[in-house]
Structure formats: structure tokens, C-alpha cells
C-alpha positions in Angstrom: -12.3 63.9 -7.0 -12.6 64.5 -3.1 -9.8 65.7 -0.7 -10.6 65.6 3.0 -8.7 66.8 6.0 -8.7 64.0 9.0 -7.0 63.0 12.1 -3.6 61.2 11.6 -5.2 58.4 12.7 -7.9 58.0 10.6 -7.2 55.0 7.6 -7.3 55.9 4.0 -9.1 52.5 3.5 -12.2 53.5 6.0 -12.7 57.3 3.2 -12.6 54.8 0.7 -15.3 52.6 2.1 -17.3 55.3 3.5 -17.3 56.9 -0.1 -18.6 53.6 -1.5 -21.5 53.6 1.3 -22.8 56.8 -0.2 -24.4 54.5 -3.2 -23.3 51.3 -4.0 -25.1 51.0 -7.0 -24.2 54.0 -8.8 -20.2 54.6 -7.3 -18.0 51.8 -9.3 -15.2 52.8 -8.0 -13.0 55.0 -5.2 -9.2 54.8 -5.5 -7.2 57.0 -3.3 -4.6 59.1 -4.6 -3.1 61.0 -2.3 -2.0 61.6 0.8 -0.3 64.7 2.5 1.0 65.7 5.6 3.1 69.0 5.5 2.9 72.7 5.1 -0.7 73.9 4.7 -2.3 70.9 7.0 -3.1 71.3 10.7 -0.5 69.5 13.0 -2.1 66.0 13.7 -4.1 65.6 10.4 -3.8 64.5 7.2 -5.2 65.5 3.7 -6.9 62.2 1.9 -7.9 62.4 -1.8 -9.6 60.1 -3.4 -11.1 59.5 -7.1 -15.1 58.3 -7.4 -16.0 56.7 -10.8 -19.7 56.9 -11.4 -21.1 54.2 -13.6 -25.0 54.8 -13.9 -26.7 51.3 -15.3 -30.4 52.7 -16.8 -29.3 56.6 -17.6 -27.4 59.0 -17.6 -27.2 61.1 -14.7 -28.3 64.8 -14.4 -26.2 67.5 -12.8 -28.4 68.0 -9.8 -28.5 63.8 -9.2 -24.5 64.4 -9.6 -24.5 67.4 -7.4 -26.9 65.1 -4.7 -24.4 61.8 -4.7 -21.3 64.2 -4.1 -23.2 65.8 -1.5 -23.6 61.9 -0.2 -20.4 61.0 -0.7 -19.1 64.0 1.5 -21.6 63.0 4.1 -20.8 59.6 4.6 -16.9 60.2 4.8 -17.4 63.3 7.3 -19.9 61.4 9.5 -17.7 58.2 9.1 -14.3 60.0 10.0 -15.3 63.2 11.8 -13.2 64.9 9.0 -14.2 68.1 6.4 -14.1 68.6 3.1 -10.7 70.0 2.0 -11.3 73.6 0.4 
């Protein structure tokens, strides 16, 4: 699960495609699940979470190769949406 802080503005369906970008053969799926606006987030932005399911095909995954795609998946969405990961 990712949470990202971004403008108002920004569509929940362009995290979701951004996230897929990151590798479309490995990420089966990204299904948001929340959004907030309210006490906690900057006036003007938004906090987007979303799930990522992770179906390797030929093996199972190591945790640095896990560690790598979430790095990817937070890549893509911050340089898709100008947003940040949501601490």
C-alpha cells in the first residue's frame, strides 16, 4: 500500500495509472482506496492511497527486487503527479 500527498487537482485515476507504468508485467493490479482531505493535509492537496498487487509469473520475488519495484512505483507517481510520498 502507497499514500501520496497531491494537488487537489490531481486525478486518482492518473496514481493509478502511473503506478501500473512502474512494471506492467509484474504489478497485476492498483485499486485506490482512499482519499482524504481534512485535518493533517496541506490546504489545496489531497492524500491518495492506493493498493499494488504483485503477481510475479517465473519466481518469486526477493525483498531487494520488492524493495526496487516500490521504489519504481513511488517514482513514476511523483514524476507523473509532482506529488510525495505520504509519511
Amino acid at each position: 500500500d502507497f499514500a501520496f500527498l497531491v494537488d487537489r487537482a490531481v486525478e486518482a485515476d492518473s496514481i493509478i495509472r502511473a503506478a501500473r507504468g512502474a512494471d506492467k508485467n509484474l504489478i497485476a493490479q492498483v485499486e485506490l482506496f482512499d482519499i482524504y482531505e481534512g485535518k493533517g493535509v496541506p490546504e489545496g492537496k489531497k492524500s491518495v492511497a492506493i493498493a499494488v498487487t504483485i503477481q510475479p509469473r517465473d519466481k518469486t520475488m526477493t525483498d531487494q527486487e520488492l524493495e526496487d519495484l516500490g521504489q519504481r512505483i513511488i517514482g513514476q507517481v511523483v514524476a507523473k503527479t509532482s506529488g510525495q510520498l505520504r509519511g
